[in-house]
N, C-alpha and C positions, 0 to 999 in steps of 0.2 A: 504494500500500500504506500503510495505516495499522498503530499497534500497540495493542490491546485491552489496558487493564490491568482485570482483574477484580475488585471486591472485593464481595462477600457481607454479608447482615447479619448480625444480631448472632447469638452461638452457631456459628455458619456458617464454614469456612473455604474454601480453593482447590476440594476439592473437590464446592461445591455448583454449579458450572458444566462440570461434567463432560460433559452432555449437550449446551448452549451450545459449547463451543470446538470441534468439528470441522465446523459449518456456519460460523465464522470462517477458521479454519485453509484449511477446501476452497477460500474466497473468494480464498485467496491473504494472508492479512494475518497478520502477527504479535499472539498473544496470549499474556499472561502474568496467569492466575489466579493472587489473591496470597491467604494467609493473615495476616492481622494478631496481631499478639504477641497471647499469652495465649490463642489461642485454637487449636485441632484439633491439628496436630503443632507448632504452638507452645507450648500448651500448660504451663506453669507461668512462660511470660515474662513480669515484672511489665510493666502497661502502663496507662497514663493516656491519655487523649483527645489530647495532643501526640504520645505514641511512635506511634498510628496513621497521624495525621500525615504524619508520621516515614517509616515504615516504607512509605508508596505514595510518600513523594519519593524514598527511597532506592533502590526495585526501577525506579524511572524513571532515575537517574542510573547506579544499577550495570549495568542493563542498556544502557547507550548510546541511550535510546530517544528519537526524534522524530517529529513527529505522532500524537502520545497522543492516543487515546482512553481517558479515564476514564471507568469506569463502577460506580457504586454503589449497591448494594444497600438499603434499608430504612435501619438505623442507618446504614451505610455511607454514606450522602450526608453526613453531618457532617463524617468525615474526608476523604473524596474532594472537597469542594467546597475545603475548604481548602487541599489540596494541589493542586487545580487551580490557583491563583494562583500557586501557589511555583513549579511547575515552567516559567513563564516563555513564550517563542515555541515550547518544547517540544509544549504543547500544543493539539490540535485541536479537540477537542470534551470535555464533562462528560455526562455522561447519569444522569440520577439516576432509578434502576428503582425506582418507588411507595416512594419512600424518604421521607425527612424532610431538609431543608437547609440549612447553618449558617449562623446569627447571628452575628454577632460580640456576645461576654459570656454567649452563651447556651447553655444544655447540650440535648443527646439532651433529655433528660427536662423543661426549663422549661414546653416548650410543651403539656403533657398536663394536664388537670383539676384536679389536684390538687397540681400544680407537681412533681409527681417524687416526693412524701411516700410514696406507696406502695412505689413502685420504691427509692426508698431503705432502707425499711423492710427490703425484702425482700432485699438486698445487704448490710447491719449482720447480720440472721441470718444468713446463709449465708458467712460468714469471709470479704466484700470481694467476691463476685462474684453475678452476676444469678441465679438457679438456670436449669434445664432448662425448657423449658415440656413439660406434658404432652402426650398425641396428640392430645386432644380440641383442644386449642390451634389444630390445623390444619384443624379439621371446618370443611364448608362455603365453602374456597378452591379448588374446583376440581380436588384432589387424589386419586388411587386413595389406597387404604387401601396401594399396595406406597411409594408415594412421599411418602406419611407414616411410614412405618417405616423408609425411609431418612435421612428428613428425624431424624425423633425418635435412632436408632443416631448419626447422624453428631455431632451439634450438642455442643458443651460451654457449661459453664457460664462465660459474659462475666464479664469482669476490669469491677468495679463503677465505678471510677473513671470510665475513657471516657465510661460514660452520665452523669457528673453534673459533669466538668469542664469550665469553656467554649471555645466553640470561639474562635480569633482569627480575624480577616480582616481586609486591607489595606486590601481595596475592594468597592465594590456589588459584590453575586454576578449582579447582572442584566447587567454588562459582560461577561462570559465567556457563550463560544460554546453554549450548551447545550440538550438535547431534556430533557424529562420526560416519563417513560411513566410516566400513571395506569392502576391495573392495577382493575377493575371488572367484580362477577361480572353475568353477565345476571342482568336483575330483582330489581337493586341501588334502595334508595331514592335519588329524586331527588337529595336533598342528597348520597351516598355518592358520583355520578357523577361530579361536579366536584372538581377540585383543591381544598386547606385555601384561607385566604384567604392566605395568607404565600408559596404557591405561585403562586396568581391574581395577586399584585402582581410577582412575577416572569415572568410571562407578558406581560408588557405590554410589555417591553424587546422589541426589535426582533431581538434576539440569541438567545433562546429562541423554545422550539417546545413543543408538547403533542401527545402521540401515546396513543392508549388502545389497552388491550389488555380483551378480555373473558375475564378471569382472577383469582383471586386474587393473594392477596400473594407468591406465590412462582414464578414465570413462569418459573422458569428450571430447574424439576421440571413443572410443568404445561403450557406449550406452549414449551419452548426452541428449538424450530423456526421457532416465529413472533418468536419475543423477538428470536434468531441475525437473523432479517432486518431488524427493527426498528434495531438495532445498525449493521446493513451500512448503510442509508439511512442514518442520523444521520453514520455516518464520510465521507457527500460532500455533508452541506449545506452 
């Protein structure tokens, strides 16, 4: 038995794996979907890119947990890789779902076009945090129109901080146990198929894995049955 710690991307809280945790749970393993401050029924906690952090070493340690399996979502790979360090021989594997992965010095936001300048912009207007994205935002990943409306009702507006503070790390992220699912819709362009290059250089490590999914960026509204097993393999490489 392993124990699944959930975390969701950004806007996203516990309950965007609602569909994912009973093909876990049936397996026999312990899983604990977590919400990160500021965000769903967190919701007005102030939070920086450390309290994320934070907030998966704590539900590791309060809950007594061993053999973790971390798992993160999209922006979620930033705080979940970092906390995979901290939490020590506690844990098992990281699995980072079509996520992005921490630098150390580097933010959510450094590695994008325009260094973040958008994404900031848009965080100064809207009083410190990211806004909503629209429905349109999710056309084209694979989605029904019912699980975009879930997705859109559920999601709150991200605490602006976390996307622009940087992350720390101790050590190469390529030393720790880890799977990346690249999530890629059928008759996606060539380049779209393959991992960033920052993800390629961590596939070289003997330690990591790459596992594709033929889906958009949210796998865990659009085949959480496929993802749930994806998950199960990764918790016995």
């Amino acid at each position: 038995m392993v124990n699944f710690v959930l975390v969701a991307g950004a806007r996203l809280g516990a309950w965007a794996w609602g569909e994912v945790v009973p093909y876990l749970r049936a397996a026999g393993h312990g899983v604990y979907p977590l919400t990160l401050s500021g965000l769903a029924d967190k919701r007005g906690v102030p939070a920086g890119q450390a309290t994320h952090v934070q907030d998966i070493v704590a539900e590791v340690e309060r809950q007594g947990l061993r053999d973790v399996v971390l798992v993160g979502h999209s922006y979620s790979g930033i705080p979940v890789g970092q906390a995979a360090e901290r939490i020590g021989d506690r844990l098992a594997r990281v699995v980072f779902v079509d996520s992005s992965v921490p630098t150390d010095g580097e933010s959510f936001v450094s590695a994008w076009p325009d260094g973040g300048a958008a994404v900031e912009a848009s965080i100064a207007e809207s009083g410190g945090f990211w806004p909503l994205a629209p429905a349109a935002h999710y056309d084209g990943e694979g989605l029904t129109d019912e699980q975009i409306a879930r997705l859109v009702r559920g999601s709150t507006p991200h605490p602006g901080a976390t996307l622009t503070e940087p992350a720390v790390l101790a050590g190469p992220l390529g030393e720790l146990p880890a799977t990346y699912i690249l999530c890629v819709m059928p008759g996606a362009e060539p380049g779209d198929a393959e991992p960033d290059e920052e993800v390629a250089e961590l596939l070289n490590s003997k330690r990591w894995r790459l596992v594709k999914m033929d889906t958009g960026h949210w796998p865990m509204f659009s085949q959480p049955r496929e993802l749930a097993q994806i998950l199960l393999n990764a918790a016995v490489e």
